[in-house]
Gaussian input, Z-matrix of N, CA and C with variables (Angstrom, degrees):
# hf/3-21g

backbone

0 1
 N
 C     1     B1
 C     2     B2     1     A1
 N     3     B3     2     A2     1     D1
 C     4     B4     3     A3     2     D2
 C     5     B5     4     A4     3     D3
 N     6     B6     5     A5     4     D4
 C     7     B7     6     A6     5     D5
 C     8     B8     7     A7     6     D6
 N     9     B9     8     A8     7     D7
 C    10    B10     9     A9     8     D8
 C    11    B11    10    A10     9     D9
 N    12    B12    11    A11    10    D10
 C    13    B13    12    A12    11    D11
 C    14    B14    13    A13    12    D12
 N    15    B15    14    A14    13    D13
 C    16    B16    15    A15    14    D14
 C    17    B17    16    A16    15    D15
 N    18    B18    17    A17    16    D16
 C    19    B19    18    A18    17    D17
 C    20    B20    19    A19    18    D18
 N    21    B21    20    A20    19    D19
 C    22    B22    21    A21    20    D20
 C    23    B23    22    A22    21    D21
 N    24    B24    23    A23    22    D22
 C    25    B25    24    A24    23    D23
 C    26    B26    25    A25    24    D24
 N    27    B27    26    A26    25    D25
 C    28    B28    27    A27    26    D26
 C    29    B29    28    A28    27    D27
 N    30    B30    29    A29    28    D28
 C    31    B31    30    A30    29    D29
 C    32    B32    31    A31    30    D30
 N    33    B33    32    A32    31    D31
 C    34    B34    33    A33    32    D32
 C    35    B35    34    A34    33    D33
 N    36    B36    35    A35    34    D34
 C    37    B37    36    A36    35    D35
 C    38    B38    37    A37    36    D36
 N    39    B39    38    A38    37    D37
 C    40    B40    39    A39    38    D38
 C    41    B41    40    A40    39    D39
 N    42    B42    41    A41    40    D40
 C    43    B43    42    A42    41    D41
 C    44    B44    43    A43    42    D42
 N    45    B45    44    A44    43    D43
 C    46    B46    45    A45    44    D44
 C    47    B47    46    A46    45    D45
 N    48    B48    47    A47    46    D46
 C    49    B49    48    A48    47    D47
 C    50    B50    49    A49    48    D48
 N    51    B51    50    A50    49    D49
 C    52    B52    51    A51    50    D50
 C    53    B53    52    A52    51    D51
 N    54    B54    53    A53    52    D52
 C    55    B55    54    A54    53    D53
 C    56    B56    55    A55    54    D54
 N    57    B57    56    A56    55    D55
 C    58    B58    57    A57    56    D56
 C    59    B59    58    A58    57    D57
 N    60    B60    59    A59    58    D58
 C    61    B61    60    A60    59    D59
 C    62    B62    61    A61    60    D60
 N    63    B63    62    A62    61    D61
 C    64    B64    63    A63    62    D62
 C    65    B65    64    A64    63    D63
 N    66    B66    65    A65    64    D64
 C    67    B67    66    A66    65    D65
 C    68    B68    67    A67    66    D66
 N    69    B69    68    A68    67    D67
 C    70    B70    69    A69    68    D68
 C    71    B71    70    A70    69    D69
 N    72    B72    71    A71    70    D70
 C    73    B73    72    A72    71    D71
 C    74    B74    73    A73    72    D72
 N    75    B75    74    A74    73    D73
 C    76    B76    75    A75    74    D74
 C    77    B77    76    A76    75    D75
 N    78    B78    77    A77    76    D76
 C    79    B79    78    A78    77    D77
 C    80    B80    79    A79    78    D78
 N    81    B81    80    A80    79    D79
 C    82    B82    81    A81    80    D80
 C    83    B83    82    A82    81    D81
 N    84    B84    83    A83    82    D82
 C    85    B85    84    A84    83    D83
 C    86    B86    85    A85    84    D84
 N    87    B87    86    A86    85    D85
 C    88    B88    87    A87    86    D86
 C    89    B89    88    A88    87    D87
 N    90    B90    89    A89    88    D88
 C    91    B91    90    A90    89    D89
 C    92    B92    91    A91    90    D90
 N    93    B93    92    A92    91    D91
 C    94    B94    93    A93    92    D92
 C    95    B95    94    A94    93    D93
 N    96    B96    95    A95    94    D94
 C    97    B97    96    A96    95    D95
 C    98    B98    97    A97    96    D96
 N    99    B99    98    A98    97    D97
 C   100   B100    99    A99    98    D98
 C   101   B101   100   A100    99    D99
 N   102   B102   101   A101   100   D100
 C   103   B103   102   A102   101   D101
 C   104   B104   103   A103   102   D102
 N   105   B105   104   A104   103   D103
 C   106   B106   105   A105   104   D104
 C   107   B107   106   A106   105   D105
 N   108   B108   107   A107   106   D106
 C   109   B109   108   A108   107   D107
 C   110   B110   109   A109   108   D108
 N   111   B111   110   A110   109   D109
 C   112   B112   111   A111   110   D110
 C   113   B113   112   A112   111   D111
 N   114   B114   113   A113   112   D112
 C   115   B115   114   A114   113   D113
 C   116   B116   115   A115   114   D114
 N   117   B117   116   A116   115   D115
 C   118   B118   117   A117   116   D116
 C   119   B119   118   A118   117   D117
 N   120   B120   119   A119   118   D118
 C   121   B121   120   A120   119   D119
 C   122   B122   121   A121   120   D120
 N   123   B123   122   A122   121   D121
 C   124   B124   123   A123   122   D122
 C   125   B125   124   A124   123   D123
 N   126   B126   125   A125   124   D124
 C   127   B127   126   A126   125   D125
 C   128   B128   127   A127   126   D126
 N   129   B129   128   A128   127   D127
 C   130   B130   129   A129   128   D128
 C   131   B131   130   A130   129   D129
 N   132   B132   131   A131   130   D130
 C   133   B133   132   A132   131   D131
 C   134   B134   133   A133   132   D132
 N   135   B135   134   A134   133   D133
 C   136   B136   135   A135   134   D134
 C   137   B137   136   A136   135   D135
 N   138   B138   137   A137   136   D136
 C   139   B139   138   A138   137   D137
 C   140   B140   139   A139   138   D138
 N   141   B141   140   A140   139   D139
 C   142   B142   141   A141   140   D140
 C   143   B143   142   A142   141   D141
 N   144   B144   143   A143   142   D142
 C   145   B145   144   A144   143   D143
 C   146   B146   145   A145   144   D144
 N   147   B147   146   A146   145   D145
 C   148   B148   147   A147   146   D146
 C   149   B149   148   A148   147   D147
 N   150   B150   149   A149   148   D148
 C   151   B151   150   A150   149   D149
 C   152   B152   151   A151   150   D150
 N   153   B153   152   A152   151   D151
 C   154   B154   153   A153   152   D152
 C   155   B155   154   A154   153   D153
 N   156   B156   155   A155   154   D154
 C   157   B157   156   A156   155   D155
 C   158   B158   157   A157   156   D156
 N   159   B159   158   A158   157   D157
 C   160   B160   159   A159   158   D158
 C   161   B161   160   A160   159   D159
 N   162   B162   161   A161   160   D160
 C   163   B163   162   A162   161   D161
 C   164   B164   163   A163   162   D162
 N   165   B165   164   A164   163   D163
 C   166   B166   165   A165   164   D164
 C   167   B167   166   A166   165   D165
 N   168   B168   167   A167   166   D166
 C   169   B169   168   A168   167   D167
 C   170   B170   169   A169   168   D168
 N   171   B171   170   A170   169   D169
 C   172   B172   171   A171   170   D170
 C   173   B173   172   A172   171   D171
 N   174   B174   173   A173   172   D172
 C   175   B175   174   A174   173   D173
 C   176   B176   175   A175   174   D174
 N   177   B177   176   A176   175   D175
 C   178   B178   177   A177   176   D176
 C   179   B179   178   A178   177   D177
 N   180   B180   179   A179   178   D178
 C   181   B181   180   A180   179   D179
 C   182   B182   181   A181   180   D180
 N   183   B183   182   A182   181   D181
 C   184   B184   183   A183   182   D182
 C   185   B185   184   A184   183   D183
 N   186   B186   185   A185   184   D184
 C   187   B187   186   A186   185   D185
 C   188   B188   187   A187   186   D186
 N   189   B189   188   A188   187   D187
 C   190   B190   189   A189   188   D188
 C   191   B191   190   A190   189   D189
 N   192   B192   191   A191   190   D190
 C   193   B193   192   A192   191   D191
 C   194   B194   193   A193   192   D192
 N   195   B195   194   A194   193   D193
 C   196   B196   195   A195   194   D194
 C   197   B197   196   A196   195   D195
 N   198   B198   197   A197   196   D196
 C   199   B199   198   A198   197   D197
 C   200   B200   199   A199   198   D198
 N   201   B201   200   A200   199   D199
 C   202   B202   201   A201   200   D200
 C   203   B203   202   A202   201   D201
 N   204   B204   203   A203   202   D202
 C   205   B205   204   A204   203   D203
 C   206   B206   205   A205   204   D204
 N   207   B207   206   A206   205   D205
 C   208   B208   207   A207   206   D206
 C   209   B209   208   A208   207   D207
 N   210   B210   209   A209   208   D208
 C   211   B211   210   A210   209   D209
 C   212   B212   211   A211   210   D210
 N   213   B213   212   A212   211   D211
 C   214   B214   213   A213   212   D212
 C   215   B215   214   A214   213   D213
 N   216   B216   215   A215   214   D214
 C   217   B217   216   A216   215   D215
 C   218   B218   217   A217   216   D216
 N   219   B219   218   A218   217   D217
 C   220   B220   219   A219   218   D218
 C   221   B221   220   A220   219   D219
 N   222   B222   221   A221   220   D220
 C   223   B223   222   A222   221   D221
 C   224   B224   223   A223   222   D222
 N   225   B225   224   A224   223   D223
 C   226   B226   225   A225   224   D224
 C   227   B227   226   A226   225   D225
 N   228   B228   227   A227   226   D226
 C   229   B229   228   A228   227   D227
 C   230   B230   229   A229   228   D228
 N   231   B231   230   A230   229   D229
 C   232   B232   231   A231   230   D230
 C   233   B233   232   A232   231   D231
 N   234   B234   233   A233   232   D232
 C   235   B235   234   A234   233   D233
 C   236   B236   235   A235   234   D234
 N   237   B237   236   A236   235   D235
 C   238   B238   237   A237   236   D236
 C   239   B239   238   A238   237   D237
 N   240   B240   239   A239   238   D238
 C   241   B241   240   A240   239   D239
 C   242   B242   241   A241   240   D240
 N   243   B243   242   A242   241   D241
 C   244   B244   243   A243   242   D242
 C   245   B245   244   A244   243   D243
 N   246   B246   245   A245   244   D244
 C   247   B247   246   A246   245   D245
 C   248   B248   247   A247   246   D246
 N   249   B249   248   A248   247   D247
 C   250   B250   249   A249   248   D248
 C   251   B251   250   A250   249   D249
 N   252   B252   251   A251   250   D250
 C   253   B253   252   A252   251   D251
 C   254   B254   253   A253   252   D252
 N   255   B255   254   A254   253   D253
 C   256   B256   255   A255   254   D254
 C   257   B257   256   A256   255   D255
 N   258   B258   257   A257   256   D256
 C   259   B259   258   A258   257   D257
 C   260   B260   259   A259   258   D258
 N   261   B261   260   A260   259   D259
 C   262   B262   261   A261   260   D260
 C   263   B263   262   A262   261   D261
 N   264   B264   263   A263   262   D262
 C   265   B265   264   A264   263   D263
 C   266   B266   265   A265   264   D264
 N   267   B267   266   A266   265   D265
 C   268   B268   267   A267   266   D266
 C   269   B269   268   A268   267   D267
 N   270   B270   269   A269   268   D268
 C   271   B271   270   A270   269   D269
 C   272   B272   271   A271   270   D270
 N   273   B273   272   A272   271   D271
 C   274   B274   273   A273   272   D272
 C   275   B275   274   A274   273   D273
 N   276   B276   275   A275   274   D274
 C   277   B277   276   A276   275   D275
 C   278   B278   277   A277   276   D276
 N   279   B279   278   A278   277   D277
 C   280   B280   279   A279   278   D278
 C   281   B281   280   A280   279   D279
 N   282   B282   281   A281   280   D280
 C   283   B283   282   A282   281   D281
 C   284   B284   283   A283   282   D282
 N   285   B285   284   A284   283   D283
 C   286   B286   285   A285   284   D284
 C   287   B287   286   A286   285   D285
 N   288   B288   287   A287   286   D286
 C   289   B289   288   A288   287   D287
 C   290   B290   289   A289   288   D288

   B1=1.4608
   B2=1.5233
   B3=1.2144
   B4=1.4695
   B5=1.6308
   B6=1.4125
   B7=1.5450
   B8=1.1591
   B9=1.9465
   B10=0.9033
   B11=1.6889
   B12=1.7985
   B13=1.3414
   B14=1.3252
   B15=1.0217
   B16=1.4984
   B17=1.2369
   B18=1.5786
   B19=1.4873
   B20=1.7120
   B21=1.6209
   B22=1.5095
   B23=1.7233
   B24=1.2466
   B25=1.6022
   B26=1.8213
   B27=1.5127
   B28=1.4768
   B29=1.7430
   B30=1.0561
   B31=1.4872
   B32=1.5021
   B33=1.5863
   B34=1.7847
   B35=1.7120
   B36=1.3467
   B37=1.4200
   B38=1.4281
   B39=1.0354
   B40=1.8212
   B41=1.1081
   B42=1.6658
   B43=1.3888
   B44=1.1062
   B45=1.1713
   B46=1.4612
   B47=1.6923
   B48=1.2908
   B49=1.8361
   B50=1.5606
   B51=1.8485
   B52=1.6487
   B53=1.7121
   B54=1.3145
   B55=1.8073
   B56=1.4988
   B57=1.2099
   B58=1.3395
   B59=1.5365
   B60=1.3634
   B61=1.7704
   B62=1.2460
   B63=1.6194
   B64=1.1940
   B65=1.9101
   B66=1.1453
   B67=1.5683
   B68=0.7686
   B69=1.6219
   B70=1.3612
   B71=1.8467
   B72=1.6043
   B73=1.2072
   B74=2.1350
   B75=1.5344
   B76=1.0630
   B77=1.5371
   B78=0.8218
   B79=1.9769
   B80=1.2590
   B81=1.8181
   B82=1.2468
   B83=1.5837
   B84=1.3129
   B85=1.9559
   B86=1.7692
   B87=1.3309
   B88=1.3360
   B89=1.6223
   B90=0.9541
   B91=1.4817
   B92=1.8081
   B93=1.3938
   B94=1.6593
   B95=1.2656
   B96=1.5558
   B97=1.7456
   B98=1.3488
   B99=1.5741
   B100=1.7404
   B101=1.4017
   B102=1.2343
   B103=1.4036
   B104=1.4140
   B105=0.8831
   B106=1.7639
   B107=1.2532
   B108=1.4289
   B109=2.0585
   B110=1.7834
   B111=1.1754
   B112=1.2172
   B113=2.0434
   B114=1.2785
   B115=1.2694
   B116=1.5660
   B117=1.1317
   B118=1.8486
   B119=1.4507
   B120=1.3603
   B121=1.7467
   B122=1.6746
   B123=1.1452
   B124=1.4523
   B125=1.2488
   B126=1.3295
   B127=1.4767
   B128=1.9909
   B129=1.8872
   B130=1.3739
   B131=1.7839
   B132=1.0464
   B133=1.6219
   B134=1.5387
   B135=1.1026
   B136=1.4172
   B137=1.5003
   B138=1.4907
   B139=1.6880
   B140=1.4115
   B141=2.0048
   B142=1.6688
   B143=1.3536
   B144=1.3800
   B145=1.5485
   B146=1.3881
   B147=1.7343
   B148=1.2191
   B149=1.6161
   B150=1.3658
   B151=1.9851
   B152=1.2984
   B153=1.4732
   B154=1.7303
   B155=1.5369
   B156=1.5642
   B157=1.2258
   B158=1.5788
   B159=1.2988
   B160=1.6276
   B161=1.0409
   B162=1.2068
   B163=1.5537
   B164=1.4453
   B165=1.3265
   B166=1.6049
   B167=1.4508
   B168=1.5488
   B169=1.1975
   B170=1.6001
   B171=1.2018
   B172=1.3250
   B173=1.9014
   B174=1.1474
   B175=1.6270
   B176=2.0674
   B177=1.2588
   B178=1.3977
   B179=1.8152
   B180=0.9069
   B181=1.6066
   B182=1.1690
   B183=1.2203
   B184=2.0676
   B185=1.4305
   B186=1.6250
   B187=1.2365
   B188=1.1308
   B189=1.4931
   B190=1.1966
   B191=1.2857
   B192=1.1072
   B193=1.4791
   B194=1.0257
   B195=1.6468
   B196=1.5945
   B197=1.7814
   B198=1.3537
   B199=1.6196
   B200=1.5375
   B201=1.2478
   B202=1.0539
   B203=1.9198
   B204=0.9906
   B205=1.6605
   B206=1.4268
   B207=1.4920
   B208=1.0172
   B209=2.0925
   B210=1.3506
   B211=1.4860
   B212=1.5032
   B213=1.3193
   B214=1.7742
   B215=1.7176
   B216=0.9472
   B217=1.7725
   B218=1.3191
   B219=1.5740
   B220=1.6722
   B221=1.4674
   B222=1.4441
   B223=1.4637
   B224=1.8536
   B225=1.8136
   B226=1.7856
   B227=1.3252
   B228=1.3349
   B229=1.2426
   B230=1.8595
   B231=1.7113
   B232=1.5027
   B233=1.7250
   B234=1.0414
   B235=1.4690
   B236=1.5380
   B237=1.3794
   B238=0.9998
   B239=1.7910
   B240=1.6019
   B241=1.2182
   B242=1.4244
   B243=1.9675
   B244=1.7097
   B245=1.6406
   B246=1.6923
   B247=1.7344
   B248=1.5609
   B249=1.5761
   B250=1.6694
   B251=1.3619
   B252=1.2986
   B253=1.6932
   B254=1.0935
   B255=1.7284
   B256=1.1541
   B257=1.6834
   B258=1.1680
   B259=1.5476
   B260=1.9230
   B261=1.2353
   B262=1.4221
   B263=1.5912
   B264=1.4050
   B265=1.6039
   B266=2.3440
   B267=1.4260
   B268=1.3523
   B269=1.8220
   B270=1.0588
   B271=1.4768
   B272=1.0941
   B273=1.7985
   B274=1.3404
   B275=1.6975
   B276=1.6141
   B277=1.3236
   B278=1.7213
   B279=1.4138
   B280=1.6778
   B281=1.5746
   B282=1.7193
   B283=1.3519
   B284=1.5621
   B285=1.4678
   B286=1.4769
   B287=2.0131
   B288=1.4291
   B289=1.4334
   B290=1.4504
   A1=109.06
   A2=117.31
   A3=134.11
   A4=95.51
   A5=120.49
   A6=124.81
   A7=127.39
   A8=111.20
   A9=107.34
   A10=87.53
   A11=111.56
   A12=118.55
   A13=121.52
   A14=119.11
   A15=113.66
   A16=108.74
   A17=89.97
   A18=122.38
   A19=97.07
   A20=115.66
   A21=114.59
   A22=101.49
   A23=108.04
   A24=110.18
   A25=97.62
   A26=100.72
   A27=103.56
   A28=98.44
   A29=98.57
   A30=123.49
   A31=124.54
   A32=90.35
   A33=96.24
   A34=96.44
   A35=135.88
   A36=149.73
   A37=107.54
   A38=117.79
   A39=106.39
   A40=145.01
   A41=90.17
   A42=105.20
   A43=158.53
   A44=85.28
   A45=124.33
   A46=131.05
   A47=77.34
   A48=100.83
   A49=116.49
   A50=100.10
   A51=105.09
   A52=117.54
   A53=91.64
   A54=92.54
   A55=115.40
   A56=118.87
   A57=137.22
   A58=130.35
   A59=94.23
   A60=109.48
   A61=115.20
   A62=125.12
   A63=105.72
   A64=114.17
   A65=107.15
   A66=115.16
   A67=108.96
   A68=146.17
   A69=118.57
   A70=83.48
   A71=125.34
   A72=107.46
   A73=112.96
   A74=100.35
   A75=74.35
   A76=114.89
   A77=101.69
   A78=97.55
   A79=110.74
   A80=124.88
   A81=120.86
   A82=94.18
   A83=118.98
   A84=105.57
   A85=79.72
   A86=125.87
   A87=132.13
   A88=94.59
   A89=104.09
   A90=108.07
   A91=107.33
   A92=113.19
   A93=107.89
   A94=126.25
   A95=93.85
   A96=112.43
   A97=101.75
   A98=115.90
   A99=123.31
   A100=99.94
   A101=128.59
   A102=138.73
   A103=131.83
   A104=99.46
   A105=118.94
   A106=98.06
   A107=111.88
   A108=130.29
   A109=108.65
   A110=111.75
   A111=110.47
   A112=105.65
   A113=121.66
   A114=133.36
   A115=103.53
   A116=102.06
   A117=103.82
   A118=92.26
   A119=112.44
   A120=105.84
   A121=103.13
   A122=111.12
   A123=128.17
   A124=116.24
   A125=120.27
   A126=111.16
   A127=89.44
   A128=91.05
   A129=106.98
   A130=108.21
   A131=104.93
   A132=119.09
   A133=117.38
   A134=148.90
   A135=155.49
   A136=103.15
   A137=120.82
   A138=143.32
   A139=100.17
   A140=104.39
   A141=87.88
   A142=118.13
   A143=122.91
   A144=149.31
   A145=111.39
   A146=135.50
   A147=157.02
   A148=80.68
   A149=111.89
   A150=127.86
   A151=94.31
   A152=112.39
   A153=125.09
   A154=127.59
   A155=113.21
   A156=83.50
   A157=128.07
   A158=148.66
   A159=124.71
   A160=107.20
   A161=136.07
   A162=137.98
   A163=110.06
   A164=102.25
   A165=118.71
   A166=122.87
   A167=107.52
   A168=112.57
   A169=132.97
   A170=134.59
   A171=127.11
   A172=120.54
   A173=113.14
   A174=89.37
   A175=78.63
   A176=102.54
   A177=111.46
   A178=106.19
   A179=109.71
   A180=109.57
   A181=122.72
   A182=102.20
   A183=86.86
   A184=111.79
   A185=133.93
   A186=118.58
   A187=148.58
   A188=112.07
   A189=146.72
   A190=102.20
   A191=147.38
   A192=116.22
   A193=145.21
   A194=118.27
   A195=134.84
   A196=106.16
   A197=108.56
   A198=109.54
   A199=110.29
   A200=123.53
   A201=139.17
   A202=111.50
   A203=92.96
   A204=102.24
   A205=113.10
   A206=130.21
   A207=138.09
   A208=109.60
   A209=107.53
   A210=121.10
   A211=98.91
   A212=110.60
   A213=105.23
   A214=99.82
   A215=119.00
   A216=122.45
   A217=95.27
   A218=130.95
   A219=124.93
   A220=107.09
   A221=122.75
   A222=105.78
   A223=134.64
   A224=66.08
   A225=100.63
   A226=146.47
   A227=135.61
   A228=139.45
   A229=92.83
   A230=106.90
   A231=104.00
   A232=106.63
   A233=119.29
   A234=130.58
   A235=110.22
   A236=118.31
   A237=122.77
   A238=79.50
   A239=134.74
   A240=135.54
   A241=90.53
   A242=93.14
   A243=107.80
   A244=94.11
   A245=77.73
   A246=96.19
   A247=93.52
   A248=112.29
   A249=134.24
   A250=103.58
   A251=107.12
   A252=117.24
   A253=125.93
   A254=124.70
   A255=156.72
   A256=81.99
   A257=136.56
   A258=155.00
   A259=92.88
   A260=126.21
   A261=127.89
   A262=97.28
   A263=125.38
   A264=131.73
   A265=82.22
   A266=92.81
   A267=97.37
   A268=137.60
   A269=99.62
   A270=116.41
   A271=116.51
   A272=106.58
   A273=114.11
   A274=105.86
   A275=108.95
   A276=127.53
   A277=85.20
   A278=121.22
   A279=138.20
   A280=107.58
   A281=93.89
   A282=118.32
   A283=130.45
   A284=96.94
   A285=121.84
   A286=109.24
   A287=108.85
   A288=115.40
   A289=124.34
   D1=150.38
   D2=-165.02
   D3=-109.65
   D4=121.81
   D5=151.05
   D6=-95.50
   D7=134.43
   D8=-164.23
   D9=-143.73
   D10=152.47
   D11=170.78
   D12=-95.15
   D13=165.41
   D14=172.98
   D15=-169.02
   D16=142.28
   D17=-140.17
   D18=-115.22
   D19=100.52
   D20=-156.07
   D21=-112.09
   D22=138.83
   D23=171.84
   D24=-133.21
   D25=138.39
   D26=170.91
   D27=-66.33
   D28=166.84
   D29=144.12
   D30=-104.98
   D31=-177.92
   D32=-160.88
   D33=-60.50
   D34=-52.24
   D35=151.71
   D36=-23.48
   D37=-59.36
   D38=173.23
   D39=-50.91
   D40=-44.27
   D41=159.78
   D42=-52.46
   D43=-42.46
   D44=162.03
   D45=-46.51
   D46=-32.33
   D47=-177.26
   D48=-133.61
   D49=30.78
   D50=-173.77
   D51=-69.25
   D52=-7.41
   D53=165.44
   D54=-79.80
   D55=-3.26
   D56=162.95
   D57=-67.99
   D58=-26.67
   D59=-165.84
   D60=-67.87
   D61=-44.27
   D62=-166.92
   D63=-69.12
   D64=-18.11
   D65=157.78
   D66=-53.21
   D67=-39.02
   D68=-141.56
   D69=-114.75
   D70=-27.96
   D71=175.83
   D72=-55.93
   D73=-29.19
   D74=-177.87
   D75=-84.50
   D76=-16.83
   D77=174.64
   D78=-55.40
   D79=-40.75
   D80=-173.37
   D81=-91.13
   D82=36.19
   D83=173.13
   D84=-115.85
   D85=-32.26
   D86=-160.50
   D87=-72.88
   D88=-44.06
   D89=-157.26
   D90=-88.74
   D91=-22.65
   D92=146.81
   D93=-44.90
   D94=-72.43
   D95=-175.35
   D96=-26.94
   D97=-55.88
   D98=-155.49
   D99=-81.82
   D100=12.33
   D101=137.77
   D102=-70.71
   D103=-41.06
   D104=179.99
   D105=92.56
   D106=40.70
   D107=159.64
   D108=-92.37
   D109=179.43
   D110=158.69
   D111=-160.50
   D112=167.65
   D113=164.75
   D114=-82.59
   D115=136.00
   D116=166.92
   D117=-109.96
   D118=-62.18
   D119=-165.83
   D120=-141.95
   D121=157.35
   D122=-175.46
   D123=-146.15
   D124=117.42
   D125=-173.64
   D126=-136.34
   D127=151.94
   D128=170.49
   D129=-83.50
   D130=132.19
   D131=-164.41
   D132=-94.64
   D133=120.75
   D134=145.69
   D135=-62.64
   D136=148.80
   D137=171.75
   D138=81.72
   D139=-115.60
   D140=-147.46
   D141=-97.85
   D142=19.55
   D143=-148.01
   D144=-161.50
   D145=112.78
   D146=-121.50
   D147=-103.97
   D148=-59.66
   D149=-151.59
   D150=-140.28
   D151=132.30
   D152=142.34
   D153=-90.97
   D154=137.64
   D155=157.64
   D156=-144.65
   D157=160.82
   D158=-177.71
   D159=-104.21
   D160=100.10
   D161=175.93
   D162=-85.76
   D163=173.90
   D164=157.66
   D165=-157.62
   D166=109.99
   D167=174.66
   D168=-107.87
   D169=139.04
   D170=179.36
   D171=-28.98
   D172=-35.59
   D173=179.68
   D174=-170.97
   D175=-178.68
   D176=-166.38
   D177=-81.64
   D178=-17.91
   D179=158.91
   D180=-72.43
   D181=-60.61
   D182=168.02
   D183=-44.64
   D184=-48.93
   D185=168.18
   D186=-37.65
   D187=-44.17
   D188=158.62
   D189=-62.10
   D190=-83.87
   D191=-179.97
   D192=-62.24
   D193=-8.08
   D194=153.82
   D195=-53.69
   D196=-57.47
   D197=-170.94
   D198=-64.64
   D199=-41.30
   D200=162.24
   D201=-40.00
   D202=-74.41
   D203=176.61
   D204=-50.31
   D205=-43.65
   D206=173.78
   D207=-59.29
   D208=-38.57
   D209=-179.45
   D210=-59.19
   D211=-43.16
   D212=-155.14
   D213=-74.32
   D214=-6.31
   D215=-160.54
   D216=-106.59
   D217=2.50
   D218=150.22
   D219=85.04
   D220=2.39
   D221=-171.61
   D222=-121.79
   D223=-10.55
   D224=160.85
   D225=-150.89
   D226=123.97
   D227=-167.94
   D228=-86.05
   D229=142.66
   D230=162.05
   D231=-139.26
   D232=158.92
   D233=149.93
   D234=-101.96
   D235=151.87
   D236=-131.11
   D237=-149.46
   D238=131.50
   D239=168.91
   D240=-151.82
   D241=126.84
   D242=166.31
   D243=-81.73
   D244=147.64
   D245=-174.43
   D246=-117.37
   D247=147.63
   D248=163.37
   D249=-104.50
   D250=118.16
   D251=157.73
   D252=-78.39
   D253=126.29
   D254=-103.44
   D255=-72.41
   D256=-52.58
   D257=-173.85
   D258=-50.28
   D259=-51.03
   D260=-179.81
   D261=-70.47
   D262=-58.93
   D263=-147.61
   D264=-55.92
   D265=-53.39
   D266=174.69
   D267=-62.40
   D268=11.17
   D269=173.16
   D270=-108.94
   D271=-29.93
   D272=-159.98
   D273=-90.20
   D274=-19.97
   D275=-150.10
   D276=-91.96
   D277=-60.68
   D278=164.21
   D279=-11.10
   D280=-59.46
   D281=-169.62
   D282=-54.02
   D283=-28.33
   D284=-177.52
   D285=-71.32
   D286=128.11
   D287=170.74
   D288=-79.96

């Protein structure tokens, strides 16, 4: 499995209906899983980013169409960064000439 963060801001539509959200996080935890993704952690965010989150999905297409899918439903914008665990960052760093 591939980890990846994501970096969530409502929109003007989200907001609007943020008593709505914790439904809809779980719909978008439902709608990973049925990817063969999962949530590791989710936290509510202070400064320049509304929601975090640490996912993990099978390969960068499933991501891409999770974030995607999540875009079309109007209520959140995300950025999206694949993450290397510390054991990879260190292979990769080894790796360097």
């Amino acid at each position: 499995m591939t980890t990846y963060i994501l970096l969530i801001n409502w929109t003007d539509q989200g907001i609007r209906t943020v008593k709505d959200s914790a439904k809809r996080l779980d719909a978008a935890r439902n709608l990973l899983g049925s990817m063969g993704g999962s949530f590791d952690k989710f936290y509510l965010t202070m400064g320049e980013y509304d929601m975090a989150a640490i996912c993990e999905a099978p390969d960068d297409r499933v991501m891409a169409r999770f974030t995607l899918t999540l875009a079309m439903a109007g209520n959140v914008r995300t950025k999206t960064l694949k993450a290397f665990s510390e054991v990879n960052y260190r292979d990769i760093i080894g790796s360097l000439s």
